[in-house]
N, C-alpha and C positions, 0 to 999 in steps of 0.2 A: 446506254445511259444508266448512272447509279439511282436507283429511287429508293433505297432503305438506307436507315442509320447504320443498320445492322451488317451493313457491307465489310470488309475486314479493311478497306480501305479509308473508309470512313470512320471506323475506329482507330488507326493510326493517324489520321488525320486530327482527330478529338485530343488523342495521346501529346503529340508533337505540338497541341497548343496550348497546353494547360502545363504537362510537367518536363522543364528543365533536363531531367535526368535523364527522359527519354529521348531530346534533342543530342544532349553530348554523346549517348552512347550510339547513335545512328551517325552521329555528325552531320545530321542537316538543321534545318530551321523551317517553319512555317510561316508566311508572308501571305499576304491578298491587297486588292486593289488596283486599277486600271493604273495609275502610273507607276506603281512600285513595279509591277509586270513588266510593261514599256520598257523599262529602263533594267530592269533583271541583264546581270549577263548569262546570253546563253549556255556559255560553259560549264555553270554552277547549276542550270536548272537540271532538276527530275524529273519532277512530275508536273504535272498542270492542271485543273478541274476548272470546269467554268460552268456556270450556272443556264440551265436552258434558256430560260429569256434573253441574255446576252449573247447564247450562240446564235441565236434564230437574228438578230438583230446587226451579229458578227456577218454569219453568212449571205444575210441580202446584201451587205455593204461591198463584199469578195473581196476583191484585190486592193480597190480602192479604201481599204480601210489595214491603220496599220496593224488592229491588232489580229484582226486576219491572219496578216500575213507575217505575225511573229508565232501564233499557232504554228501556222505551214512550216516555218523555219523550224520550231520543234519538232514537229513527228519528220522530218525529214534530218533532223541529228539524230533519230529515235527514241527522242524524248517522250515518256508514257503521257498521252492526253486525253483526257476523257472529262463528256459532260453527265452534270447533277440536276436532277429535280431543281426546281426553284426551294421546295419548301426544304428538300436534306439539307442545300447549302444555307440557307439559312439557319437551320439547328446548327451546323456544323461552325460557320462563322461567328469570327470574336468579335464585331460590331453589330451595332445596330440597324443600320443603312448597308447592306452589303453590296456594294460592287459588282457581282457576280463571278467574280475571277479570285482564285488560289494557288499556291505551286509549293512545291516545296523544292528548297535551294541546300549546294552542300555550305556548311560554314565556313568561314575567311578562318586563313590559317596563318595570319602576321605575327610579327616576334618584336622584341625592342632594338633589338642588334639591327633588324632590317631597317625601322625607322630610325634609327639613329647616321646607319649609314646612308641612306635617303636623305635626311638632313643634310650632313654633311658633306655629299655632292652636289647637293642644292646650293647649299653654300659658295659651293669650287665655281661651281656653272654659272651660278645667275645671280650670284653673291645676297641671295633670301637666306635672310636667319634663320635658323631652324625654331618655331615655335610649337611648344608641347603643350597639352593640357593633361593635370595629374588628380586622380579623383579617387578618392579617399570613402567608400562606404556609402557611396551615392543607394539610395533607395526608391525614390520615385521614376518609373520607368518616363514618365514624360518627362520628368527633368534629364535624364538619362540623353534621352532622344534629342529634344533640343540643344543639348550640350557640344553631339556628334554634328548636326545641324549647322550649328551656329559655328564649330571649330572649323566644315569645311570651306562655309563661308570668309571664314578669315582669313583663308590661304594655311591653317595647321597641318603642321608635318605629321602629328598624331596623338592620339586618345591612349593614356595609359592609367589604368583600373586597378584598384585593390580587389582579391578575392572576394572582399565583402560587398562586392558594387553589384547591385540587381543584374541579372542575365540579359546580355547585348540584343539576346534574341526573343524574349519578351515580346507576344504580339504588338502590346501599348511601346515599347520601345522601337521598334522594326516602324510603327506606321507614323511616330513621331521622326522621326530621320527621313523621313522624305526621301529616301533613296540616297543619303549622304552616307549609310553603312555599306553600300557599293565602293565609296571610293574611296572614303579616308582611311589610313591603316589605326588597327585600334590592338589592346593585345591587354590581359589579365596577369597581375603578377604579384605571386604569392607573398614577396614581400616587398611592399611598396618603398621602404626606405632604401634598398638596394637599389633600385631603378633611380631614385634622386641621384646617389652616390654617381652612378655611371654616367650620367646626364652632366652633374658637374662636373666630372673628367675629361668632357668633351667640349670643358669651356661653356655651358651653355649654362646662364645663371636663372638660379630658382626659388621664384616666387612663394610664399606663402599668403594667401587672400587672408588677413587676421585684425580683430577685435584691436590687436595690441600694435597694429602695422604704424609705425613713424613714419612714415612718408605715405603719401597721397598717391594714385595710381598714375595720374596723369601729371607726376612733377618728375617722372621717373624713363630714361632717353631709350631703355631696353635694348643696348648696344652691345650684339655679340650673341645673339639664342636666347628665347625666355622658355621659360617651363613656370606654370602656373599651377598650386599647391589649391585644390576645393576640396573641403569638407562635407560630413554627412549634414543634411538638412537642418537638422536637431540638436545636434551633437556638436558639429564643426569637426576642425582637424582632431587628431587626438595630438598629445602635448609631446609623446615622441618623433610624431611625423613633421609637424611643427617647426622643432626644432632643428632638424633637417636645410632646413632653406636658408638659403644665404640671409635674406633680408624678409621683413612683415611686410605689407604697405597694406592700405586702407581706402575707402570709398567714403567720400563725404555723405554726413548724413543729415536730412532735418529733420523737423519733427519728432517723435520720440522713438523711431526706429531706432533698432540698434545693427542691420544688416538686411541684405535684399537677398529675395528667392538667390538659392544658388546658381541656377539657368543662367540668369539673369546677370549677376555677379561676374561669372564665365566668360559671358559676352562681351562686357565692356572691357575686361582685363585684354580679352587677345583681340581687341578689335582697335583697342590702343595699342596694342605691340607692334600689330599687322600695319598699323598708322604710319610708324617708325620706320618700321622695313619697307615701304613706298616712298615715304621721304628721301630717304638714304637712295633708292635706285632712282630717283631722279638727279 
């Protein structure tokens, strides 16, 4: 059992949740929580830490308890697991309420070529439009998170991010996804307006979410792939990415707002698109 901070484990564990830099250069990420674990795939995990009250609590339950028996399934890939003090994993954990479970996992390693082509046999197969979500300098790791969230709910073929978009793997990001960063392919790309370019080469037409959009989100049939253009929080598009996109559309608004949480935004755009491409398979 770990019982110091001072562990050299514990200190990479500290490292890998706080800086970025040490995540890309190891290529893992740091995750906790009884269903983010659940649902981990084994492939990708490392390491595992769990907290002694939760093992003591794991092991009277034995077999009959799943997360038992995804332990076992680890150290029997040879997966490194080992238990923590109550009180190290609590210094150690990014919340408040900890769980008592942590792992570290390696990073998804998707491209845009692979979702596009994913798309586009989705297409061939089960005649599902390919719907994208394109994100422009996003900074809020919760809005981040519900974004992935809310894309895989709508049936999205994938998440594509500007450089400037906060780190996928942000603890606040990771435990906002609910485990939605498992499945959905997502991918960072250095210049966002190239990725529109390709997208509309493949026929798939693109959205810009804007102030100045002519048409209304829901007057619009989204026939043939949508890809949807979100802005930073603050800021919005910038006015060359912008202009990028086939067409504006808009969200009705009342009262004196002028625009909704971006999350939020996100959600009704591909959940209207998503709408369309169910209609159409019926």
């Amino acid at each position: 059992m770990i019982t110091s901070l001072a562990n050299g484990r514990m200190k990479e564990l500290t490292l890998l949740q706080e800086k970025s830099r040490a995540r890309n250069k190891e290529g893992v990420f740091l995750a906790e929580g009884i269903k983010m674990f659940e649902e981990a795939p084994l492939e990708r995990l490392k390491e595992v830490y769990c907290a002694e009250k939760l093992w003591r609590r794991m092991k009277e339950e034995g077999e009959h308890g799943a997360l038992w028996r995804k332990l076992q399934s680890c150290r029997d890939r040879g997966i490194f697991v080992e238990q923590v003090s109550d009180e190290v994993f609590r210094r150690v954990s990014d919340t408040q309420t900890p769980q008592g479970i942590m792992f570290v996992m390696k990073q998804f390693a998707h491209s845009l070529e692979e979702m596009l082509q994913n798309g586009m046999e989705r297409r061939e197969r089960q005649g599902k439009q390919p719907l994208f979500l394109l994100l422009e300098d996003i900074q809020d790791p919760g809005n981040l998170g519900t974004m992935l969230r809310t894309a895989e709910g709508a049936g999205a073929t994938g998440v594509i991010m500007s450089k400037g978009t906060v780190d996928i793997y942000n603890p606040k990001v990771i435990r906002s996804t609910m485990g939605s960063l498992y499945r959905l392919p997502f991918c960072y790309e250095e210049d966002l307006g190239k990725a529109v370019k390709e997208l509309r080469q493949k026929g798939i037409y693109v959205y810009a979410a804007h102030l100045q959009g002519e048409r209304f989100y829901d007057e619009i049939s989204y026939e043939g792939g949508s890809a949807f253009l979100i802005g930073n929080e603050g800021k919005g598009l910038k006015k060359e990415t912008a202009e990028l996109a086939d067409s504006y559309l808009k969200i009705p608004m009342e009262g004196s707002l002028e625009s909704l949480n971006a999350a939020v935004a996100a959600a009704l755009l591909m959940y209207q698109a998503a709408g369309y491409n169910r209609r159409k398979e019926k």
